[in-house]
N, C-alpha and C positions, 0 to 999 in steps of 0.2 A: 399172446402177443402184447405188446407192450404200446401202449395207444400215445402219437405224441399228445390228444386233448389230455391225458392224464401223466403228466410230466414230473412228479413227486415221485423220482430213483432215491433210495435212501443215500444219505453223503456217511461220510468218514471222515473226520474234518481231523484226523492223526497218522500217521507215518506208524506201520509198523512192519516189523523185520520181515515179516511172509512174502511182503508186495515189493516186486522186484523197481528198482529204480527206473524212471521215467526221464527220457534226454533228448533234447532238438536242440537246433540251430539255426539263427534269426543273422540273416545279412540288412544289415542297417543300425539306426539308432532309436528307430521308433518302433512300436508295438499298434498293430491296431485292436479294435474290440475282439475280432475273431481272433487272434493267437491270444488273446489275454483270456479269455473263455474257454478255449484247446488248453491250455495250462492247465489253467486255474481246477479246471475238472478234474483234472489227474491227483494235482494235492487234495483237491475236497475228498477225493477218493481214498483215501491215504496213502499216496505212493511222494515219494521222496521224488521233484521235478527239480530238473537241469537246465538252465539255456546256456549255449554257450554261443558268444557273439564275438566278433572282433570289435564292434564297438560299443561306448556305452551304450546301453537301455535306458532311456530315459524313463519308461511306464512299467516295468514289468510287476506284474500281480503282484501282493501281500503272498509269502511265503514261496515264490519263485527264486530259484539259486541260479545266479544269474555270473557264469564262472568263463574266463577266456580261451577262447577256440584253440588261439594257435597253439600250445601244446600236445594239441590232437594233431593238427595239421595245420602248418604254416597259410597263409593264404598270399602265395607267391602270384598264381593264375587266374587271374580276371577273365572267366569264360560267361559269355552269357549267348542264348542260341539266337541266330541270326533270322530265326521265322516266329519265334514265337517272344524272344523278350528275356525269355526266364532264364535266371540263374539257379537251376535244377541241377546242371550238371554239380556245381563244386556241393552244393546240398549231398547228394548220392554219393561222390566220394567221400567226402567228410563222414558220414553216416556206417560207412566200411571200417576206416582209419578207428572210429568210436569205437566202435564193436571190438576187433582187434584188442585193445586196449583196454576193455572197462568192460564189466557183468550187465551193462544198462537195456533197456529195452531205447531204441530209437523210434521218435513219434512226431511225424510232419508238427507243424504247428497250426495244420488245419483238421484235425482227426481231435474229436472231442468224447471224452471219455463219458460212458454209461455205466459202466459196472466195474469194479478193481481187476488189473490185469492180474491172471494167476503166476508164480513164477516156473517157466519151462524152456527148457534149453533153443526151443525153435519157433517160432512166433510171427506167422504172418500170413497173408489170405489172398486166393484169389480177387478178381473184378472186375475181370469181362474173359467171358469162355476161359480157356486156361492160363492165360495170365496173371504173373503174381503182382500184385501193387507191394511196393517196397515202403512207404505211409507211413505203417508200423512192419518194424523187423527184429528182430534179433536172433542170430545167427551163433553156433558156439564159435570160440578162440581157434579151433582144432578143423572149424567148417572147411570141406574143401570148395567147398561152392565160392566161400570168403573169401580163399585165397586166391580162384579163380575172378572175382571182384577188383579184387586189390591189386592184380597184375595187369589186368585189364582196364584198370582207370590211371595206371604205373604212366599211360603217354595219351597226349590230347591227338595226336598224328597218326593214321591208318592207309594204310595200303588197301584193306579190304576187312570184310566183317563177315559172324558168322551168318548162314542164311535167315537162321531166325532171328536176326535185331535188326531186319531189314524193315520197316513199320511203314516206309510209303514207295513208291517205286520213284517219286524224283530221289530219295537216299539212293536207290540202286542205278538209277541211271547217274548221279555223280559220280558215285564211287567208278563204276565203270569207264566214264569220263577222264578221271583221274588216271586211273589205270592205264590208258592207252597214252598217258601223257609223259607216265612213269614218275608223276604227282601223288602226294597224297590231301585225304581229307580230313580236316579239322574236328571235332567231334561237334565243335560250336555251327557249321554247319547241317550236322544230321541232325533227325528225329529229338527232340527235345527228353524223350524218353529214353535213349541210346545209353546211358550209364544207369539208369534206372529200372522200370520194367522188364524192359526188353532185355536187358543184360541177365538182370534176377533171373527170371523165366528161365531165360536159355540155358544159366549154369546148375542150374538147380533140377532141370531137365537131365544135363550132362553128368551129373555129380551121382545123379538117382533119390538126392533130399525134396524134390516135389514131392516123395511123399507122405511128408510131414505137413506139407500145404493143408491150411484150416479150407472149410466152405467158403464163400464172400460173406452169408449173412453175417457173422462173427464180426469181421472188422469193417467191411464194408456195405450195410447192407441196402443205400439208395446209390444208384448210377448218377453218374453228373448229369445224366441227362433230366434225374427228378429231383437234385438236390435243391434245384433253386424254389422249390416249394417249402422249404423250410426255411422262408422267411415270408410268406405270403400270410394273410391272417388264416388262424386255425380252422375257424368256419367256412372257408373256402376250400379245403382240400383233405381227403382222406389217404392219411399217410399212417401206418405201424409200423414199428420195429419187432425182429422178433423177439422172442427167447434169449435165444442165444448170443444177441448181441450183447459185445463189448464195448465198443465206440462207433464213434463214424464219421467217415471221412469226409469233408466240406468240399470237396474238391477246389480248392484258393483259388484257382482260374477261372471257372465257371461263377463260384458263390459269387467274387467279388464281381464280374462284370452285371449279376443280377442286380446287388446292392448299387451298385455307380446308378442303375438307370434307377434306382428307387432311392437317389440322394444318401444314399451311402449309410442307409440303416435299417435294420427290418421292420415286418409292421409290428405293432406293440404285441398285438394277441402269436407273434408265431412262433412254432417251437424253439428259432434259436433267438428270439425275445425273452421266451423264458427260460430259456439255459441260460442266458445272462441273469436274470431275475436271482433266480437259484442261486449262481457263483458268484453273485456280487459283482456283477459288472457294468457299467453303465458305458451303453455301445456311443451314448450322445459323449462323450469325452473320447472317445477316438475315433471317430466314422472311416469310414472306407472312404477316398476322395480321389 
């Protein structure tokens, strides 16, 4: 096990050809300490890191390639979900569109790298029962699963959805709702996970590539529900990673509302204190706010 009190992972502060390319995308202008950190780890790792933005970056790390979206995908549709806030959905298309497109490994910008990604044609992990978190993905060109992605985020409007990306039952009772209306539904109204998990899951279920699905400990090895212990001082909580892990995932929704009530920065002693330490980041020049 790999102990956070003992946080000295060796770095690789060089790019070399074995380690497959590292690529996310950032809606806004600014960076805060947790994506500069989620980076930065992957070059320390030595993998070659992407961002691609529609607008400037104003903060992005030392050795961040920080290159323009819309030639991946225009950003025509302003969707953001009507219950939760987030603009996840165009993230999860965009993320397809990349893959399609480019050999890269896709990597939220809240998944923070522990050990070099290896490079292999299928790349991603359950986390929670058989759910795939789509965080970290890459998918081949040829995936039919992708293509079944790509066609299926083709329109934001739905008649109806398959039984498995139904995630809450007010989704099923709209949709229904709709239905009798001979209406459809917005995607910006469903489950906030509707192009993401839920979709991954389902096609990769359909396809029969579930099972190339890693374990969770691999990419994701704490639940949102323990992540927000890794920024409380190290003294107070017994947390390990295993073996096996690669990185792990912050989950951005949860970390950040922990860091808000703790002034938008973790404590000095907790492990993602010292993963900044480590990659050179100082979280007091971008706090979460």
């Amino acid at each position: 096990m790999i102990s956070f009190a003992n946080n000295n992972f060796p770095l690789q502060r060089h790019k070399t050809l074995d380690k497959p390319t590292i690529a996310s995308l950032w809606l806004g202008p600014r960076l805060t300490f947790l994506e500069q950190v989620c980076l930065k780890s992957f070059y320390d790792h030595g993998h070659r890191v992407i961002l691609y933005a529609y607008d400037q970056i104003e903060n992005a790390p030392n050795g961040i390639e920080v290159q323009n979206a819309s030639p991946i995908l225009r950003n025509d549709e302003q969707i953001v979900n009507k219950q939760s806030g987030s603009p996840a959905a165009i993230a999860d298309k965009f993320r397809y569109h990349m893959l399609k497109q480019t050999d890269y490994v896709w990597v939220d910008t809240d998944a923070c790298c522990i050990k070099p990604f290896p490079s292999q044609p299928y790349f991603f992990a359950r986390y929670f029962n058989y759910s795939v978190n789509n965080s970290v993905l890459r998918l081949p060109k040829d995936s039919p699963t992708l293509e079944r992605l790509l066609e299926f985020t083709s329109t934001s409007n739905y008649t109806d959805l398959p039984p498995g990306m139904y995630n809450s039952p007010p989704s099923r009772r709209l949709i229904q709702e709709r239905q009798r209306k001979g209406e459809t539904v917005h995607v910006s109204e469903l489950d906030h996970e509707t192009w993401g998990p839920l979709a991954l899951t389902h096609f990769l279920l359909e396809t029969g590539e579930y099972r190339e699905t890693m374990k969770d400990d691999v990419l994701n090895p704490l639940s949102a529900a323990r992540i927000g212990k890794t920024v409380r001082p190290k003294a107070k909580v017994q947390l390990e990673l295993p073996e096996c892990c690669l990185s792990v995932h912050f989950y951005g929704t949860h970390i950040r509302r922990v860091l808000r009530a703790l002034g938008g920065l973790p404590a000095e002693t907790s492990f993602l204190s010292e993963l900044c330490l480590q990659h050179g980041i100082d979280p007091k020049q971008a706090p979460i706010v």
